[in-house]
C-alpha positions in Angstrom: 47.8 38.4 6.9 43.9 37.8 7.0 42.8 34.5 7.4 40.8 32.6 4.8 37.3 31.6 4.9 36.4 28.0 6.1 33.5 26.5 7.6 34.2 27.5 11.1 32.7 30.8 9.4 29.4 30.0 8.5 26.7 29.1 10.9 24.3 26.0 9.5 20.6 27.0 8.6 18.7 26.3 11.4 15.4 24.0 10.1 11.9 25.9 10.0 9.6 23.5 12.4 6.2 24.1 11.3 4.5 23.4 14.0 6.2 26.0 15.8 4.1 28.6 13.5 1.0 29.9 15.0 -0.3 30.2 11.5 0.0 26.4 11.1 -1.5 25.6 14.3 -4.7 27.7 13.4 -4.9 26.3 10.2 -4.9 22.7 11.9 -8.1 24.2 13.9 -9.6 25.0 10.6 -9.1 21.9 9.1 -10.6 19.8 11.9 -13.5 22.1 11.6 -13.5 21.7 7.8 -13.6 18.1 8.3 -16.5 18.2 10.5 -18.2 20.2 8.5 -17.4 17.8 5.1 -18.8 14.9 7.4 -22.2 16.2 8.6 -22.7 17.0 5.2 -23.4 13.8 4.6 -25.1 12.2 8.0 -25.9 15.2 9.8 -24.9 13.4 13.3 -22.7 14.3 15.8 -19.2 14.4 14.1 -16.4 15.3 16.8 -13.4 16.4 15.1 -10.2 17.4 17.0 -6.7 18.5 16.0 -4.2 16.3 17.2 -0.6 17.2 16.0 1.6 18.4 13.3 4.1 15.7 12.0 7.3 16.4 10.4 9.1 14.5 8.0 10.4 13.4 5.2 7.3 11.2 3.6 3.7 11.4 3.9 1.2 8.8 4.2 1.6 6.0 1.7 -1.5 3.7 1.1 -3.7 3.0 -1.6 -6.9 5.1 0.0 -4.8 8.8 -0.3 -5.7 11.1 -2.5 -3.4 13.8 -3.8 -5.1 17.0 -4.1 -3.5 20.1 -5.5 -4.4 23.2 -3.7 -3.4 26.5 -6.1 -3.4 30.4 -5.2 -1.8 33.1 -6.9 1.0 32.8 -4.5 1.9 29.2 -6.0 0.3 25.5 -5.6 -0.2 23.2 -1.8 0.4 19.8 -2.5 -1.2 17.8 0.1 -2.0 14.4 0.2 -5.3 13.3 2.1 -6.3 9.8 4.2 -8.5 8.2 6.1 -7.6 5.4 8.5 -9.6 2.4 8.4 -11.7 2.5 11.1 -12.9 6.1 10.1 -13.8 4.5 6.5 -15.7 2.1 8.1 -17.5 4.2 10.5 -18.3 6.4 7.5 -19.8 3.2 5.9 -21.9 2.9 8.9 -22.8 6.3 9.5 -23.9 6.5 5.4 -25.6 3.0 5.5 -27.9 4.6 8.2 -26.2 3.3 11.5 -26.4 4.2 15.0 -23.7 3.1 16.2 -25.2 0.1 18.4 -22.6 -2.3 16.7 -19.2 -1.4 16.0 -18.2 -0.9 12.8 -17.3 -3.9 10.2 -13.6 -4.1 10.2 -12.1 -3.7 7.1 -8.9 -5.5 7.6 -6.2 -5.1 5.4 -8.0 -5.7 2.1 -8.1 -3.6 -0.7 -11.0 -1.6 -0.2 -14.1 -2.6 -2.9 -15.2 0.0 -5.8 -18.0 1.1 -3.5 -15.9 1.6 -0.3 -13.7 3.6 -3.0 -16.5 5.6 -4.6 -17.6 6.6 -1.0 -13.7 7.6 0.1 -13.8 9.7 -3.5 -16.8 11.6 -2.8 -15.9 12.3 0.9 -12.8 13.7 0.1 -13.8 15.8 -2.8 -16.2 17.5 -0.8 -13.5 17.8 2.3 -11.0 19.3 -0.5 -14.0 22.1 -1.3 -13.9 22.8 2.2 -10.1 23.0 2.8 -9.7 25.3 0.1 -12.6 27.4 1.5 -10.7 27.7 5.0 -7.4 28.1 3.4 -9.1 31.1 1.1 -10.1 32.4 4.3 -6.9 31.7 6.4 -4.6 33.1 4.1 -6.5 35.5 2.7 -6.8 35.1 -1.1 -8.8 32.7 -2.8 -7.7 28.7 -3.5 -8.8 26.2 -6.5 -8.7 22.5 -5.9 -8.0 19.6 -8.4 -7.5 15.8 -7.9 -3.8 14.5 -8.6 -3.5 11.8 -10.2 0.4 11.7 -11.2 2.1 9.6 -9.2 3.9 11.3 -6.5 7.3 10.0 -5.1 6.8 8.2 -1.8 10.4 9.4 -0.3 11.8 12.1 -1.8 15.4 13.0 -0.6 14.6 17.3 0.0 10.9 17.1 0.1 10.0 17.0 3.7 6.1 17.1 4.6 4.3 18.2 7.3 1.0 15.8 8.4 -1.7 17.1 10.3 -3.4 14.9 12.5 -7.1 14.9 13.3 -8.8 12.9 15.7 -12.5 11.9 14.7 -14.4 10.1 17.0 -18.3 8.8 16.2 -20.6 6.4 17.4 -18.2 6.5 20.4 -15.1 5.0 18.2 -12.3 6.9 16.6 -10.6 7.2 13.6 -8.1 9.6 12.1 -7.5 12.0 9.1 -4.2 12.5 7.9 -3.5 15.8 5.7 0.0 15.7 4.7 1.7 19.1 3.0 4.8 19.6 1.0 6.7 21.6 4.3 8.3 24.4 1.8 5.0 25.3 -0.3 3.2 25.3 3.3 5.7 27.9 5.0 5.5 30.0 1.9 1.8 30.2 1.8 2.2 31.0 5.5 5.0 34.0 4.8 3.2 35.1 2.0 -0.2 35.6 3.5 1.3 38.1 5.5 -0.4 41.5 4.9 2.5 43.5 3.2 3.2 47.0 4.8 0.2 46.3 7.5 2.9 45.7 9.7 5.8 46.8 8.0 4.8 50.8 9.1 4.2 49.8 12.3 7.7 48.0 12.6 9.8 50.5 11.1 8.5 53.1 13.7 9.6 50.9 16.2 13.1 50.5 14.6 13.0 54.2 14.4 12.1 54.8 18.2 14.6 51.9 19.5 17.2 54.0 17.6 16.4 57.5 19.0 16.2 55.9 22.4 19.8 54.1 21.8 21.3 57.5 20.8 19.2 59.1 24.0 22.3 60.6 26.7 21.7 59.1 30.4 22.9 60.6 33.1 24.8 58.4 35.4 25.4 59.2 39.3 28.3 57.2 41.2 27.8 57.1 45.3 30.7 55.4 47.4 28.5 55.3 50.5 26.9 57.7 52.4 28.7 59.5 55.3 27.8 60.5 58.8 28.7 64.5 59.6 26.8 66.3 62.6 24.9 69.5 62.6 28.1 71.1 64.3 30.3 69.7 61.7 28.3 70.6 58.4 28.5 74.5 60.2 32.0 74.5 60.7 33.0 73.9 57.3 35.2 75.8 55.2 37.3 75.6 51.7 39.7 73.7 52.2 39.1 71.6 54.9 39.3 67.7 54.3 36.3 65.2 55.6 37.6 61.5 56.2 35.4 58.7 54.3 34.7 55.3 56.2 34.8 54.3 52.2 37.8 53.3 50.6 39.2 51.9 47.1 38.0 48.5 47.3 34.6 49.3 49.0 31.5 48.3 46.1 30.3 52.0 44.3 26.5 51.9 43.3 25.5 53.7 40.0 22.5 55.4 39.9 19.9 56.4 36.6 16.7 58.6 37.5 17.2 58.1 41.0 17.0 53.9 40.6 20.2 52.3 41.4 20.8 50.4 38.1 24.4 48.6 38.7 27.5 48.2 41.6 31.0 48.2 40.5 34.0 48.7 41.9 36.9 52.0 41.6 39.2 51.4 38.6 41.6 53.5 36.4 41.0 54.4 32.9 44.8 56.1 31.8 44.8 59.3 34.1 41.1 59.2 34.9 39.4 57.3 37.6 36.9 55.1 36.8 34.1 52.5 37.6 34.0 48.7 36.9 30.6 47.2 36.5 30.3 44.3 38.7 26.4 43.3 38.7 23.1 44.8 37.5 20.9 45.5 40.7 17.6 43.8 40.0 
């Protein structure tokens, strides 16, 4: 009687980690780049942008300065959610207001920021949005439309894990940080889907195709006991028949041999009415 099915069947589904994806760790290159780019845009001074780390889990950044932007391609929508820290706001403010960076930037505190200090974080990241969906037109290879999203977003939902991508900018000698945070499904499906279909797919399939041939290939194995010692006198005198004495015995360790490499040692064994050979160890 079979058994039934139960749990002990099934193996769980492993979770994707993102930042195990060299496709997401390139496109967290591109983004600090797009961010530098966005930045000397508007004070053409030395902006140092620098990719820090992907974060996973289960809520983005949740402060009043995000902004939710809505990256779409034929392959479906990005949701990403993008913020500034504080002290990269107010460095900005400096760095727009015509600093140089001989005073450290005002700190901003914990206040809500003022309409200007808003206007400026709106037009900043409307102009970094162009030039995310630029690189990501470019990464994945198909073009990407941005929009601003207003609709409120849900600061914790239950199977909508996000992964953040951390930049480091530093200017004027202090640092700040830019936060891009992405819905982690739509991300590893823009990722899967800008694979080239049947670029590879040819290439793997002869692969598959060899691997198999090979697998079916016939090897021809050669089993030694040991060598033996017989004289020039000996090898002479030989006739059918006659018996030569091995030093080797049942228990003594046979090598097999493949193209003239010795591949494994066993021992002597029996199959039914056949001898036969026992692998021990592959020979390295």
């Amino acid at each position: 009687m079979k058994q039934p099915l139960s749990a002990s069947h099934f193996k769980a589904r492993t979770r994707e980690t993102v930042s195990a994806i060299p496709s997401a760790v390139k496109l967290s290159a591109l983004l600090a780049e797009a961010c530098r780019r966005t930045f000397v845009h508007f004070v053409a001074i030395s902006w140092r942008v620098t990719p820090d780390r992907i974060e996973e889990s289960g809520t983005g950044p949740a402060d009043s300065s995000v902004r939710s932007i809505r990256f779409e391609s034929a392959s479906g929508s990005l949701t990403t959610d993008i913020a500034l820290d504080r002290p990269l706001i107010s460095a900005l403010l400096e760095a727009f207001m015509g600093g140089s960076g001989m005073e450290s930037p005002f700190d901003l505190g914990e206040r809500p920021l003022s309409a200007i200090e808003n206007g400026l974080l709106d037009l900043v990241c409307e102009t970094l949005a162009s030039e995310v969906a630029q690189t990501m037109s470019s990464h994945f290879g198909r073009p990407f439309s941005h929009f601003r999203d207003r609709e409120a977003r849900n600061p914790n939902p239950a199977d909508n894990e996000r992964a953040s991508f951390r930049l480091l900018v530093n200017v004027f000698g202090h640092s700040g940080e830019v936060l891009m945070s992405m819905d982690n499904s739509e991300l590893i499906h823009q990722i899967r889907s800008s694979d080239p279909v049947g670029e590879n797919a040819e290439e793997d399939a002869a692969c598959n195709r060899l691997q198999r041939q090979v697998g079916r290939s016939d090897v021809e194995l050669t089993v030694t006991l040991g060598p033996e010692t017989l004289s020039v006198e000996d090898i002479t005198t030989l006739l059918p028949g006659r018996m030569i004495k091995l030093s080797s015995t049942v228990s003594t360790p046979v090598t097999l041999w493949s193209g003239g490499i010795a591949a494994f040692e066993g021992g002597l064994a029996r199959s039914g009415d056949r001898l036969a050979v026992t692998i021990a160890a592959a020979i390295v």
